[in-house]
mmCIF file of the N, C-alpha and C atoms, coordinates in Angstrom:
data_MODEL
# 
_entry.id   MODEL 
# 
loop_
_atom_site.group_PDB 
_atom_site.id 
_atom_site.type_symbol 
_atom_site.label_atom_id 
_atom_site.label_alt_id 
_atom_site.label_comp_id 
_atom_site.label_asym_id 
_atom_site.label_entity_id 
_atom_site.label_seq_id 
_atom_site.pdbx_PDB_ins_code 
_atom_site.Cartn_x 
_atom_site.Cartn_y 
_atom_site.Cartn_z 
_atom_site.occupancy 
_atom_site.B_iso_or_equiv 
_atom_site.pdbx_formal_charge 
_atom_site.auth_seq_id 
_atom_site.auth_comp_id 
_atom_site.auth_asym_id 
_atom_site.auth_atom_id 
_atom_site.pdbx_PDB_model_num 
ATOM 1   N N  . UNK A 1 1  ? 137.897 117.256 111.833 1.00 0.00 ? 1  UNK A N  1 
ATOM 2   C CA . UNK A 1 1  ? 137.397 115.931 112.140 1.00 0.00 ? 1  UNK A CA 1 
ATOM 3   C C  . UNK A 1 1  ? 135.913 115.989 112.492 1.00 0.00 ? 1  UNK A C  1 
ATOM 4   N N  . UNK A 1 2  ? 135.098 117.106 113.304 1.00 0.00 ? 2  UNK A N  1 
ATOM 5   C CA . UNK A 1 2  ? 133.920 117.036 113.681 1.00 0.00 ? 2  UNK A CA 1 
ATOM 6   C C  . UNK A 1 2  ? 133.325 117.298 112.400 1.00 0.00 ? 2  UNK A C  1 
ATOM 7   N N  . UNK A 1 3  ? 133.370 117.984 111.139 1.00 0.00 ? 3  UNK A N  1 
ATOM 8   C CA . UNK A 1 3  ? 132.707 118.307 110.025 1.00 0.00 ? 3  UNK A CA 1 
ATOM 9   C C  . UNK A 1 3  ? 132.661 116.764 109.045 1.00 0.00 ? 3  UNK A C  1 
ATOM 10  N N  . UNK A 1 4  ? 133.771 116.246 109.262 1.00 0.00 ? 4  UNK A N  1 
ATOM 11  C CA . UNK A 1 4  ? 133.781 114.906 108.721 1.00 0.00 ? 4  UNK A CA 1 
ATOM 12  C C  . UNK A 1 4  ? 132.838 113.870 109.402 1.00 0.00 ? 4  UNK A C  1 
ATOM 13  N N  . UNK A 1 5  ? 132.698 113.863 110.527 1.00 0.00 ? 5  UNK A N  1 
ATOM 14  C CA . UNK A 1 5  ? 131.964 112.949 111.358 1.00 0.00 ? 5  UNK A CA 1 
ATOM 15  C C  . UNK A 1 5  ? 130.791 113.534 110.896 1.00 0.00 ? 5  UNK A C  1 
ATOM 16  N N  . UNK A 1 6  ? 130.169 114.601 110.851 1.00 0.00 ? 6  UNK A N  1 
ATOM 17  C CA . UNK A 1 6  ? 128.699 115.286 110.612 1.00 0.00 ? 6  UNK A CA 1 
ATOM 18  C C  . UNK A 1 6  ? 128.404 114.887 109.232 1.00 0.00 ? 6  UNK A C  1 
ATOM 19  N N  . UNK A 1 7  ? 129.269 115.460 108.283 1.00 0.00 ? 7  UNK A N  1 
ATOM 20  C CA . UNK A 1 7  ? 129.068 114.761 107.066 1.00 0.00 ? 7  UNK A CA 1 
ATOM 21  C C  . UNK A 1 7  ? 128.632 113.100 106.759 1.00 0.00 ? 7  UNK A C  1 
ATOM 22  N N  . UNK A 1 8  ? 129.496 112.266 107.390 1.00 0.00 ? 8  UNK A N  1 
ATOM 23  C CA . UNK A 1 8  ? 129.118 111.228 107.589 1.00 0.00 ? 8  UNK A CA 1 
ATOM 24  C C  . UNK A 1 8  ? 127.716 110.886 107.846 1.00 0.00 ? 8  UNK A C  1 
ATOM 25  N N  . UNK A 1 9  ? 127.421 111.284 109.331 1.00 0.00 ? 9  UNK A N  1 
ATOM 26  C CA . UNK A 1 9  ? 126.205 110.776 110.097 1.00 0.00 ? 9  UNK A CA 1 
ATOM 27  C C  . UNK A 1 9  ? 124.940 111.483 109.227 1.00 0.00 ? 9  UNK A C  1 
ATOM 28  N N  . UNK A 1 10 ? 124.725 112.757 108.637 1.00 0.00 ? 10 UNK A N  1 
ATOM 29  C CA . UNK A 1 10 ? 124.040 113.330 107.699 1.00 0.00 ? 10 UNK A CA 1 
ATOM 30  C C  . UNK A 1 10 ? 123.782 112.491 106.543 1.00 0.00 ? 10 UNK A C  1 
ATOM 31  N N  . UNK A 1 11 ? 124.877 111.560 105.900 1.00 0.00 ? 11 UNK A N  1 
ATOM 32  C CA . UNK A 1 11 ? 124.936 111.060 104.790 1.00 0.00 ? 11 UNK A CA 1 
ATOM 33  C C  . UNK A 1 11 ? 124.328 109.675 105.014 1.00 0.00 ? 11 UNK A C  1 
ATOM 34  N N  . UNK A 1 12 ? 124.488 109.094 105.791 1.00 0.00 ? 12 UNK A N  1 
ATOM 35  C CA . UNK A 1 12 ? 124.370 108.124 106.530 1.00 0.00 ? 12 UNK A CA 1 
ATOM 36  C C  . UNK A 1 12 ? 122.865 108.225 106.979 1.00 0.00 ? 12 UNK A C  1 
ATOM 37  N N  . UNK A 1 13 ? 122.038 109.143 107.250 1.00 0.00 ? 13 UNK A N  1 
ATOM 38  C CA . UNK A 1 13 ? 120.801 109.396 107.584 1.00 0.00 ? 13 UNK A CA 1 
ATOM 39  C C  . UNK A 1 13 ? 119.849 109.604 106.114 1.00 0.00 ? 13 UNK A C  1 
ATOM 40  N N  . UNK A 1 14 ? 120.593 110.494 105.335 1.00 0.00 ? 14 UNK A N  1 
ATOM 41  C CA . UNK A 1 14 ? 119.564 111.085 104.032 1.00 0.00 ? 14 UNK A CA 1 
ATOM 42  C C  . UNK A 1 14 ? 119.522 109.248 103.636 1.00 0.00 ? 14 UNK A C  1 
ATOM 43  N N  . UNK A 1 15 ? 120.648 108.201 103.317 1.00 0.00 ? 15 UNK A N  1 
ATOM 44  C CA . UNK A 1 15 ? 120.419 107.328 102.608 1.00 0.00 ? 15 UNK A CA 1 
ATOM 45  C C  . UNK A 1 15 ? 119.562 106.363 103.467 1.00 0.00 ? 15 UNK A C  1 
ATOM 46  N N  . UNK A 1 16 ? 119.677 106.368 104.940 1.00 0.00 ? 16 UNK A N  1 
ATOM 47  C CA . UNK A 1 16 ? 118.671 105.690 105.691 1.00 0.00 ? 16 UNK A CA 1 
ATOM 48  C C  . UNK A 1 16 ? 117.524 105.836 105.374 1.00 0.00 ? 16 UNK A C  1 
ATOM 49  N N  . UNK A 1 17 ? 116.779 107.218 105.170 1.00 0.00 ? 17 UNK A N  1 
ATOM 50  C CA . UNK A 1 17 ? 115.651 107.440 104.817 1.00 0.00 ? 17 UNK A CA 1 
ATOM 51  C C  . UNK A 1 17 ? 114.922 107.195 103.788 1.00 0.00 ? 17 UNK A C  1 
ATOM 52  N N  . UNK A 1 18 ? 115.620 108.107 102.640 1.00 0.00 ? 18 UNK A N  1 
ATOM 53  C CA . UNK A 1 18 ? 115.531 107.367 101.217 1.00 0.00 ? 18 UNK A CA 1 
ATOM 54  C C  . UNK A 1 18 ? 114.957 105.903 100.916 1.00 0.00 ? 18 UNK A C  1 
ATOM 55  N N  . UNK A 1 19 ? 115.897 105.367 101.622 1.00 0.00 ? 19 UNK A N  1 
ATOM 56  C CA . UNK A 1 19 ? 115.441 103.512 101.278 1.00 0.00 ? 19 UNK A CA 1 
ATOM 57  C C  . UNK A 1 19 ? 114.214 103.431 102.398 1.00 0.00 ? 19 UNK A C  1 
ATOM 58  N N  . UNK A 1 20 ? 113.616 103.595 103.040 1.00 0.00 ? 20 UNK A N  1 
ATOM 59  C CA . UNK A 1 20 ? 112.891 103.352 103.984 1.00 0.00 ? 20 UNK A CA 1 
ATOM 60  C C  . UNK A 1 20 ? 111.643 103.572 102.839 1.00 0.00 ? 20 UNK A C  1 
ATOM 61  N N  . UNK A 1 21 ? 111.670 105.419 102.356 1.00 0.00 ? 21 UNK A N  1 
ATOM 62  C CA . UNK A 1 21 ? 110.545 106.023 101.513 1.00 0.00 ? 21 UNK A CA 1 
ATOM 63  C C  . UNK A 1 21 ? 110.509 104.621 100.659 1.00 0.00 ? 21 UNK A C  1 
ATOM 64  N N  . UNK A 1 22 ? 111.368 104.335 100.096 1.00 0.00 ? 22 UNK A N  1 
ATOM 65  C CA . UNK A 1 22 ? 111.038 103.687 98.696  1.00 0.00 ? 22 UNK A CA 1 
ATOM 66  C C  . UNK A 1 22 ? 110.381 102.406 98.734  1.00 0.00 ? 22 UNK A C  1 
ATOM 67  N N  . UNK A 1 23 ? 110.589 101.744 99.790  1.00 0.00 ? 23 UNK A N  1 
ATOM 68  C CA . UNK A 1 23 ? 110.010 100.108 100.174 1.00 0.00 ? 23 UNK A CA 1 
ATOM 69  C C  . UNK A 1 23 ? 108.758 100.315 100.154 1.00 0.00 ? 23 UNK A C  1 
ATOM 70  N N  . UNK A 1 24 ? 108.365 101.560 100.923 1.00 0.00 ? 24 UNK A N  1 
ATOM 71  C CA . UNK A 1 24 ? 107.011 101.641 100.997 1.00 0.00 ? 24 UNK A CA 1 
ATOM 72  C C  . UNK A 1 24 ? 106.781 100.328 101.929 1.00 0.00 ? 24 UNK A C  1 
ATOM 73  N N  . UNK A 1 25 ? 107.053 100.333 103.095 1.00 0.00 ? 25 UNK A N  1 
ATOM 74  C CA . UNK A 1 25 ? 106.834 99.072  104.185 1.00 0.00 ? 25 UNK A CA 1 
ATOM 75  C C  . UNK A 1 25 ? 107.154 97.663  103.671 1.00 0.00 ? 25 UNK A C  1 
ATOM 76  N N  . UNK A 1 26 ? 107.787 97.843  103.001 1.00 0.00 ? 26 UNK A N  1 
ATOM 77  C CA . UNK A 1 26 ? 108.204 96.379  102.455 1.00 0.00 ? 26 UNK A CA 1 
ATOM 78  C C  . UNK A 1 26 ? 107.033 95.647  101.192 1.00 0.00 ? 26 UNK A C  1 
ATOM 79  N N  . UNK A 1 27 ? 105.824 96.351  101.096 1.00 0.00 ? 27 UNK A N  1 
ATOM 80  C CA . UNK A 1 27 ? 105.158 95.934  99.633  1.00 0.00 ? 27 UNK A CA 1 
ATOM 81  C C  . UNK A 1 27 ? 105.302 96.210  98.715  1.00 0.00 ? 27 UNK A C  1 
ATOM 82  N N  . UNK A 1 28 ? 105.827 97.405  98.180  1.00 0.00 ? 28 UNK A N  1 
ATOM 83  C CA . UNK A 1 28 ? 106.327 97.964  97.117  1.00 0.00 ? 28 UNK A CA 1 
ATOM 84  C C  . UNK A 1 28 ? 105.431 99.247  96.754  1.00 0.00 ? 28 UNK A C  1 
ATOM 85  N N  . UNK A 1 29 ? 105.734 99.354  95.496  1.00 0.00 ? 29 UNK A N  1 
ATOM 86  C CA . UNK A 1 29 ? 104.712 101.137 95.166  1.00 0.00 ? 29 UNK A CA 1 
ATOM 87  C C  . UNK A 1 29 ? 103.597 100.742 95.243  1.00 0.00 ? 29 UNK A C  1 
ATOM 88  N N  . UNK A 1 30 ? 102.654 101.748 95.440  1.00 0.00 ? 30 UNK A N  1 
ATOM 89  C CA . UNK A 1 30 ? 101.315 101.517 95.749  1.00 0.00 ? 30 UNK A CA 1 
ATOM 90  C C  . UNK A 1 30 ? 100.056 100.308 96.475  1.00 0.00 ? 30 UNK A C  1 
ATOM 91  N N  . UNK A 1 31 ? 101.155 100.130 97.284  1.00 0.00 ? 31 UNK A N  1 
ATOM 92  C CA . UNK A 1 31 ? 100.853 99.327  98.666  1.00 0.00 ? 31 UNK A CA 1 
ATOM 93  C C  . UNK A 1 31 ? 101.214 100.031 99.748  1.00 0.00 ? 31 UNK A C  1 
ATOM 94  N N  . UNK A 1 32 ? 100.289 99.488  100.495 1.00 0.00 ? 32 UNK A N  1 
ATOM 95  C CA . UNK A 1 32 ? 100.637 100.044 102.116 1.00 0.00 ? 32 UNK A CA 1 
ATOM 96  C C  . UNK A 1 32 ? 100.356 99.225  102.946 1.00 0.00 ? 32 UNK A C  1 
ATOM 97  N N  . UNK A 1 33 ? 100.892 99.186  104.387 1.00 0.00 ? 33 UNK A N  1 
ATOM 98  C CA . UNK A 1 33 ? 100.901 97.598  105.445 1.00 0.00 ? 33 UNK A CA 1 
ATOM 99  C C  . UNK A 1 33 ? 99.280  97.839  105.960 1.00 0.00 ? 33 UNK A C  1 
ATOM 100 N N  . UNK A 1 34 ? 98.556  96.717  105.980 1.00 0.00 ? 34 UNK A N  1 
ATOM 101 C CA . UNK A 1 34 ? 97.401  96.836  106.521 1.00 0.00 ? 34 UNK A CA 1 
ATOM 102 C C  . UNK A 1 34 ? 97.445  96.802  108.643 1.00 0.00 ? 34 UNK A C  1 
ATOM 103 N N  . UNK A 1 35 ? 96.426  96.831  108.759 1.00 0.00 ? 35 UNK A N  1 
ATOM 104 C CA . UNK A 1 35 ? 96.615  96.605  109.888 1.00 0.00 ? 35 UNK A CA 1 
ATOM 105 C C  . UNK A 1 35 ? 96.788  95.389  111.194 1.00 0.00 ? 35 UNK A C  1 
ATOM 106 N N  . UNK A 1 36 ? 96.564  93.993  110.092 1.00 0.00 ? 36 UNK A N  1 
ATOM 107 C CA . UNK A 1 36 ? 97.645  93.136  110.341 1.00 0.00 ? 36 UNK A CA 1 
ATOM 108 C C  . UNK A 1 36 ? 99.074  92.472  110.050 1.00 0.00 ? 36 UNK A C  1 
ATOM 109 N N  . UNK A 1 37 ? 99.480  93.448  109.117 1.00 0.00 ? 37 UNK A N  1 
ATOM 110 C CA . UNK A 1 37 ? 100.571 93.124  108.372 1.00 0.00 ? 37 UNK A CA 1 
ATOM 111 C C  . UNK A 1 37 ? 100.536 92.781  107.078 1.00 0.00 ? 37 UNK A C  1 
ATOM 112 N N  . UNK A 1 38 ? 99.192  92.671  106.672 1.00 0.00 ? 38 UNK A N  1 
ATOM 113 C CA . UNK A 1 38 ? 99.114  92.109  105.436 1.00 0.00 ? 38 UNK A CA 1 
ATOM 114 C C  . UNK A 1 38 ? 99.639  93.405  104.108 1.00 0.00 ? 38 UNK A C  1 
ATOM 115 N N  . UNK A 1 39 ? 99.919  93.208  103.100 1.00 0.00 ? 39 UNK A N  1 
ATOM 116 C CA . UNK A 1 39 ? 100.124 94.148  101.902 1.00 0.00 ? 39 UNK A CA 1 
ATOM 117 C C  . UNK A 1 39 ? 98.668  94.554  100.984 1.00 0.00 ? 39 UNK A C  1 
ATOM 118 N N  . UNK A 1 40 ? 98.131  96.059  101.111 1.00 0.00 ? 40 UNK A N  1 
ATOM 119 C CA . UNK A 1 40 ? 96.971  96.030  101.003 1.00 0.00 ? 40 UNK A CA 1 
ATOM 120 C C  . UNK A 1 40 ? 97.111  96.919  99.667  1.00 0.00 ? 40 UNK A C  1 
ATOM 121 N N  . UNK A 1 41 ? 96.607  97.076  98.622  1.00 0.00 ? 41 UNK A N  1 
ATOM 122 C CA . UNK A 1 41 ? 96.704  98.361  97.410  1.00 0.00 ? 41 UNK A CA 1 
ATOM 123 C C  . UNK A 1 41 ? 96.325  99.766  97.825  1.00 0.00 ? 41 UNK A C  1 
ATOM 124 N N  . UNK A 1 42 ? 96.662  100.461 97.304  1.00 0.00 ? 42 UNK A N  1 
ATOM 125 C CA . UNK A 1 42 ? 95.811  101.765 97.976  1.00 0.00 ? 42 UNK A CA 1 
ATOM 126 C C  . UNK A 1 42 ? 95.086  101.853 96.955  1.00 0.00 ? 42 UNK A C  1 
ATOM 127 N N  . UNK A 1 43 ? 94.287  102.791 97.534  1.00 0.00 ? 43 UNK A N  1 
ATOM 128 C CA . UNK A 1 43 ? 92.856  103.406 96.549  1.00 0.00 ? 43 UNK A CA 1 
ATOM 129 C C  . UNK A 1 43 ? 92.824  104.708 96.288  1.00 0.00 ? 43 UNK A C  1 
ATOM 130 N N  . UNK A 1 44 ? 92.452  105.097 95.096  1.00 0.00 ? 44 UNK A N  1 
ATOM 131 C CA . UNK A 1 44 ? 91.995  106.579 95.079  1.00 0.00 ? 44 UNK A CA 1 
ATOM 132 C C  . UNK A 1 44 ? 90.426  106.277 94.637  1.00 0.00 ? 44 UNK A C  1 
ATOM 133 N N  . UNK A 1 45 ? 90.477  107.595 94.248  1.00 0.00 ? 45 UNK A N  1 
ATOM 134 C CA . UNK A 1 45 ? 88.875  107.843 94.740  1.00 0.00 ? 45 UNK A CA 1 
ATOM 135 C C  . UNK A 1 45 ? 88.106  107.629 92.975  1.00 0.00 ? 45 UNK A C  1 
ATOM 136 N N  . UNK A 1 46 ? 89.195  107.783 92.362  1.00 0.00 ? 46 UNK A N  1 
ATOM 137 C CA . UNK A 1 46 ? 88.405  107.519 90.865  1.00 0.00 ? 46 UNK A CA 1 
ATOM 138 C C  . UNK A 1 46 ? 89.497  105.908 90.347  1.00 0.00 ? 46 UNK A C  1 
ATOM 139 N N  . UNK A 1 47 ? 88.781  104.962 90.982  1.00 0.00 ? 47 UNK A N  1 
ATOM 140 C CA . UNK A 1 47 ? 89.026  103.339 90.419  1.00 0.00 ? 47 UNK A CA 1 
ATOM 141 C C  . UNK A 1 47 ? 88.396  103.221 89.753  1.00 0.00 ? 47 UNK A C  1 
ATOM 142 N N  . UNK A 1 48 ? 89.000  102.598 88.473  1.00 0.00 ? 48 UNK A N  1 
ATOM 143 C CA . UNK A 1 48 ? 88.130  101.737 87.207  1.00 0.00 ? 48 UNK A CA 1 
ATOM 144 C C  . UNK A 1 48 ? 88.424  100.026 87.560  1.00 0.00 ? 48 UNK A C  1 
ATOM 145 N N  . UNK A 1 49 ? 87.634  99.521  87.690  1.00 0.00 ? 49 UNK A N  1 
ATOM 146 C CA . UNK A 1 49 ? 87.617  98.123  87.645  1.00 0.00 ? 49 UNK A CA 1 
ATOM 147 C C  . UNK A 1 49 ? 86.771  97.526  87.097  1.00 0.00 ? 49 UNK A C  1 
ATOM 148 N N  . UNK A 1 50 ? 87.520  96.396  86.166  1.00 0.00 ? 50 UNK A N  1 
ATOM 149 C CA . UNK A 1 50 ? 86.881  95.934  84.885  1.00 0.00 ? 50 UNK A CA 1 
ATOM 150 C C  . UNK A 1 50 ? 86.245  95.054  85.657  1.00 0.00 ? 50 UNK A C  1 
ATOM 151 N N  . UNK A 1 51 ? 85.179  94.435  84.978  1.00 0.00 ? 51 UNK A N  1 
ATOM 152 C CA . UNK A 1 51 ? 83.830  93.553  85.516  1.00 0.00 ? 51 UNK A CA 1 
ATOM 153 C C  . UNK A 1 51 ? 84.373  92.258  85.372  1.00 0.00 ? 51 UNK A C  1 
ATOM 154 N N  . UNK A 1 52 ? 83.380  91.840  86.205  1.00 0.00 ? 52 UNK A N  1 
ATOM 155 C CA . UNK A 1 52 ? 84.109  90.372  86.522  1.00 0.00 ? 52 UNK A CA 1 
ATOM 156 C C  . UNK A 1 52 ? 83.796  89.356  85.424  1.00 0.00 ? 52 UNK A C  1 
ATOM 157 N N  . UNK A 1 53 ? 84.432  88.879  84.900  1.00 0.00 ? 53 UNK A N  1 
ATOM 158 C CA . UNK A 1 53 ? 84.203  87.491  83.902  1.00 0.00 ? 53 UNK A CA 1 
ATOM 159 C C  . UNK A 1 53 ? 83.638  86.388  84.521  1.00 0.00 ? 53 UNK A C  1 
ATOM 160 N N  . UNK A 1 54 ? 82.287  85.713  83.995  1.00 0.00 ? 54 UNK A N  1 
ATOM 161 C CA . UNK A 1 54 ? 81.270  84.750  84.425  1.00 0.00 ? 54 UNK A CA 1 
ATOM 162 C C  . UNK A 1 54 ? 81.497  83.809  83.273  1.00 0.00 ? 54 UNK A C  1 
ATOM 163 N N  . UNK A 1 55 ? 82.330  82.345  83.766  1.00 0.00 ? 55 UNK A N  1 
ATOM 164 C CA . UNK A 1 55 ? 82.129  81.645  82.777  1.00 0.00 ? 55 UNK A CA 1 
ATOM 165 C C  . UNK A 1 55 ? 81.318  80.863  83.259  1.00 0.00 ? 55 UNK A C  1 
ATOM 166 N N  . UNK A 1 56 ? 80.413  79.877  82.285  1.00 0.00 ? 56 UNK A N  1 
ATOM 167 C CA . UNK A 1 56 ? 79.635  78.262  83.051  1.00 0.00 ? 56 UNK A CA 1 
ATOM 168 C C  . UNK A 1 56 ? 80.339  77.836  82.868  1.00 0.00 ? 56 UNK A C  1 
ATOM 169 N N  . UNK A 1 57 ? 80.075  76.842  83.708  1.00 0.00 ? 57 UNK A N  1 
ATOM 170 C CA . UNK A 1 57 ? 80.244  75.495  84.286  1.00 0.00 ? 57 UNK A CA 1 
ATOM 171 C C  . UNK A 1 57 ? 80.582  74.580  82.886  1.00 0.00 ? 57 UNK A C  1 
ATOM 172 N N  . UNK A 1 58 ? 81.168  73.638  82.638  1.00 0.00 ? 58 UNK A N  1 
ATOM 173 C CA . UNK A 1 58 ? 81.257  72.435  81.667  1.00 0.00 ? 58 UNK A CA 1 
ATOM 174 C C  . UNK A 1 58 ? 80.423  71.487  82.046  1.00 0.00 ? 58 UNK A C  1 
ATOM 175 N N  . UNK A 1 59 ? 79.822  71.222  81.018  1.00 0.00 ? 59 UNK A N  1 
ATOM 176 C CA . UNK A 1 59 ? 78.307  70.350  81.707  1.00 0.00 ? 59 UNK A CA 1 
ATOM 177 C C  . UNK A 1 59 ? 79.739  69.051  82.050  1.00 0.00 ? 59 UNK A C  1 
ATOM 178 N N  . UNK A 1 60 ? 79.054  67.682  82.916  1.00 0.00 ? 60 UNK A N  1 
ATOM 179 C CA . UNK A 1 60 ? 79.719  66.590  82.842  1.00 0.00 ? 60 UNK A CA 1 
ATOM 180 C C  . UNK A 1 60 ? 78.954  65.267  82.625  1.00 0.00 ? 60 UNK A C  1 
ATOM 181 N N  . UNK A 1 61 ? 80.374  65.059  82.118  1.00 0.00 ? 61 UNK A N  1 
ATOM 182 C CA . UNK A 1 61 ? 79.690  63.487  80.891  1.00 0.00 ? 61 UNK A CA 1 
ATOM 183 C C  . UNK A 1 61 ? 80.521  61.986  82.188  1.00 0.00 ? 61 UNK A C  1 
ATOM 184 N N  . UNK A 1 62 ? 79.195  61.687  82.026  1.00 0.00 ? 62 UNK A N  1 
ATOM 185 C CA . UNK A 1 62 ? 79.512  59.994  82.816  1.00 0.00 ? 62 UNK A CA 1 
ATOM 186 C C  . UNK A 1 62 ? 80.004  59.074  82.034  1.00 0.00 ? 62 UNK A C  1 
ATOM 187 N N  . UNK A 1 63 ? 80.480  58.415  81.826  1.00 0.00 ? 63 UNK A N  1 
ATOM 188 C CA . UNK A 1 63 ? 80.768  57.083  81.122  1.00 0.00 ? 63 UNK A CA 1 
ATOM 189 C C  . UNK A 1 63 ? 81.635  56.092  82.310  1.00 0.00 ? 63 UNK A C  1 
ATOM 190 N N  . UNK A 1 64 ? 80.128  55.292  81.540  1.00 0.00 ? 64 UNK A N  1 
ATOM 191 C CA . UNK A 1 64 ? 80.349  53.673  82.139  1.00 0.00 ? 64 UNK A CA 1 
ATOM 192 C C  . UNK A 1 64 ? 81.717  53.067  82.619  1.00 0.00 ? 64 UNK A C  1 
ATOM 193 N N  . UNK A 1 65 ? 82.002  52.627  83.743  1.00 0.00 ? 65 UNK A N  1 
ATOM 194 C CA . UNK A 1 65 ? 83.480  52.152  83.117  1.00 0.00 ? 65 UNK A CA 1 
ATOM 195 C C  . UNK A 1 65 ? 83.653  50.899  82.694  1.00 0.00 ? 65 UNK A C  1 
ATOM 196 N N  . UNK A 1 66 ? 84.372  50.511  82.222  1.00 0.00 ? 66 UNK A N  1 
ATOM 197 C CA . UNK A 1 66 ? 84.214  49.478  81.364  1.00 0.00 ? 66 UNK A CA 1 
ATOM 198 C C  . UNK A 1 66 ? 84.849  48.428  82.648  1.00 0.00 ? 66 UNK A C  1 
ATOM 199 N N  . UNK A 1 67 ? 84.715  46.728  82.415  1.00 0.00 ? 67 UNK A N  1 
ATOM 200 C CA . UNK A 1 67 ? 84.656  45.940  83.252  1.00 0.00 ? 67 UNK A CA 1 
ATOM 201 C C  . UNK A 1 67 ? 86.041  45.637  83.830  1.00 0.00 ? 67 UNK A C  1 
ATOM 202 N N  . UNK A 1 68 ? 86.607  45.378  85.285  1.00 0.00 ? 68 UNK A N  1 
ATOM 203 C CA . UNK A 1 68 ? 88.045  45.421  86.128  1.00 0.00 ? 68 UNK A CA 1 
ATOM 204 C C  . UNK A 1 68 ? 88.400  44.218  85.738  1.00 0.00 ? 68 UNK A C  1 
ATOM 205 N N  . UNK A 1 69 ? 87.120  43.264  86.362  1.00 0.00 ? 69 UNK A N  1 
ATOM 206 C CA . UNK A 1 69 ? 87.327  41.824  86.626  1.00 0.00 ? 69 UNK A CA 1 
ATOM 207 C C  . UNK A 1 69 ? 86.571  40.950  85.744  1.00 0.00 ? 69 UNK A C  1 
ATOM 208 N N  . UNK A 1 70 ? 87.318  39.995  85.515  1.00 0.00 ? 70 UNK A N  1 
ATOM 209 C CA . UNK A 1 70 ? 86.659  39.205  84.415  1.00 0.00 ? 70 UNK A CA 1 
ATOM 210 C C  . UNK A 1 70 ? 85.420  38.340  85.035  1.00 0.00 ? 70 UNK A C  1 
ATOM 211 N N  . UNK A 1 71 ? 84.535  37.498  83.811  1.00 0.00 ? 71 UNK A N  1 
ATOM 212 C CA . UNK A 1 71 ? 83.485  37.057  84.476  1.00 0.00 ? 71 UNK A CA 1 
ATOM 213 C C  . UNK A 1 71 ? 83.595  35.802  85.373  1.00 0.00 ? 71 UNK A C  1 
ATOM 214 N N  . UNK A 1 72 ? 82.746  35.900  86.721  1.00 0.00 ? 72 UNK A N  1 
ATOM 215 C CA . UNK A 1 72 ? 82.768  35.314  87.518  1.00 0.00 ? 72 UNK A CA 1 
ATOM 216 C C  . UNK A 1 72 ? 84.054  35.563  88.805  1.00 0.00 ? 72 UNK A C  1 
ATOM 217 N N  . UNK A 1 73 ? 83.905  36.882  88.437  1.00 0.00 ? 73 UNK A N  1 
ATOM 218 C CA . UNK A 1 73 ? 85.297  37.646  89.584  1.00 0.00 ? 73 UNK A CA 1 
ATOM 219 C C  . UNK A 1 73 ? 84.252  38.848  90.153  1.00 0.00 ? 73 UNK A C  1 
ATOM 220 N N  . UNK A 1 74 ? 85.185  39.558  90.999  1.00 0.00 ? 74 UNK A N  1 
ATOM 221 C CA . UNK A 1 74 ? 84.697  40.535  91.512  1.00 0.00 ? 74 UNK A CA 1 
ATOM 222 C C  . UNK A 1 74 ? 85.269  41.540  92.328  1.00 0.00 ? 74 UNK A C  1 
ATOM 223 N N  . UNK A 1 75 ? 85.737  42.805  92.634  1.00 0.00 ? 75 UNK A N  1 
ATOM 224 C CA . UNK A 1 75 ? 86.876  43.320  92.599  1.00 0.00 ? 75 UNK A CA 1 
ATOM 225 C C  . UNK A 1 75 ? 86.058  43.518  94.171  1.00 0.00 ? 75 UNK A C  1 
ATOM 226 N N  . UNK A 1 76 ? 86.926  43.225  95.110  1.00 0.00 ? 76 UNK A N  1 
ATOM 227 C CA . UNK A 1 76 ? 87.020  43.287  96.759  1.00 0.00 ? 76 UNK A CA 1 
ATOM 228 C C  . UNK A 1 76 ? 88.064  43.486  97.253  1.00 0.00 ? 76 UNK A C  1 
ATOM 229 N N  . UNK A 1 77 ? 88.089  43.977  98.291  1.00 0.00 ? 77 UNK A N  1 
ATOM 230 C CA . UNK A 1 77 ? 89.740  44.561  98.956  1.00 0.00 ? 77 UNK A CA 1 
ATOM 231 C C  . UNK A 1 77 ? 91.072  44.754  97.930  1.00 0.00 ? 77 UNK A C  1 
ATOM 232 N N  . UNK A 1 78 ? 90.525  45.295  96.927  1.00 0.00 ? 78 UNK A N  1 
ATOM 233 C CA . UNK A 1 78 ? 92.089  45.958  96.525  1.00 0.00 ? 78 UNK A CA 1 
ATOM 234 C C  . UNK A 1 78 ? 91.863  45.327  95.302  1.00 0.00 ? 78 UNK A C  1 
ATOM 235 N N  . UNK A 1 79 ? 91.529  44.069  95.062  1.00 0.00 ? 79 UNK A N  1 
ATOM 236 C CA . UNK A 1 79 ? 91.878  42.901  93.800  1.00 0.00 ? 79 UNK A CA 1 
ATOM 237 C C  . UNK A 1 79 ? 90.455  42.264  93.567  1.00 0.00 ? 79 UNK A C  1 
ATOM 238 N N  . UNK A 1 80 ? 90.984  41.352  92.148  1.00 0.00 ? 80 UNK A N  1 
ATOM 239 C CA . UNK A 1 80 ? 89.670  40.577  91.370  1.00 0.00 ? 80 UNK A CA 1 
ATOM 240 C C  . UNK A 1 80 ? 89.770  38.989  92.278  1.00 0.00 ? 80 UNK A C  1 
ATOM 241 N N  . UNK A 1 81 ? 88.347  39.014  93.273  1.00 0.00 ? 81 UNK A N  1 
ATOM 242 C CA . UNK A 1 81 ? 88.187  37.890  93.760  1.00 0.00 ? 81 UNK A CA 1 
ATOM 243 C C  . UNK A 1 81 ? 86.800  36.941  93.027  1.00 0.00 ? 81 UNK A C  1 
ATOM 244 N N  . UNK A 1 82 ? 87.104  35.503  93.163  1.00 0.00 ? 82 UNK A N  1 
ATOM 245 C CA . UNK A 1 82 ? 85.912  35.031  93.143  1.00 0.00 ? 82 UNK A CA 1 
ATOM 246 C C  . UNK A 1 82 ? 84.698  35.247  93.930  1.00 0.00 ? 82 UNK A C  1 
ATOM 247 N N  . UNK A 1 83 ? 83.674  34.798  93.236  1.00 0.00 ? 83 UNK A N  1 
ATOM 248 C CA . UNK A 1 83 ? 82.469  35.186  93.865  1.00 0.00 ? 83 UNK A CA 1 
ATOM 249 C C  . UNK A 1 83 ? 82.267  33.778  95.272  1.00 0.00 ? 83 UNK A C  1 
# 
């Protein structure tokens, strides 16, 4: 009975651990917990990182809007009032 209980608690420990290694703190592979909790990447020492893409801006086009209220109206609190 004591070799069974050991077996157990042994077995019971290797798989405790195991899953602990693998979470890697709960971010997954190649993350590690920062020092507020946040999920941070790790780094090695030879990173390639591709350059950043610069697009412009879309110039912008005005147009007029065309008329709410018909003539001799005038759009005030919400709706087309007379003048």
């Amino acid at each position: 009975m004591k070799y069974l209980l050991a077996a157990v608690m042994l077995a019971s420990a290797v798989v405790g651990f195991s899953e602990a290694a693998s979470a890697a703190g709960g971010c997954g592979p190649g993350w590690y917990r920062g020092p507020y909790g946040h999920c941070r990447p790790m780094r090695s020492a030879v990173v390639v990182r591709p350059a950043p893409v610069v697009v412009a801006p879309a110039p912008v086009v005005v147009v007029p809007r065309a008329r709410v209220c018909p003539y001799g109206f005038r759009w005030y609190a919400g709706r087309c009032r007379p003048f």
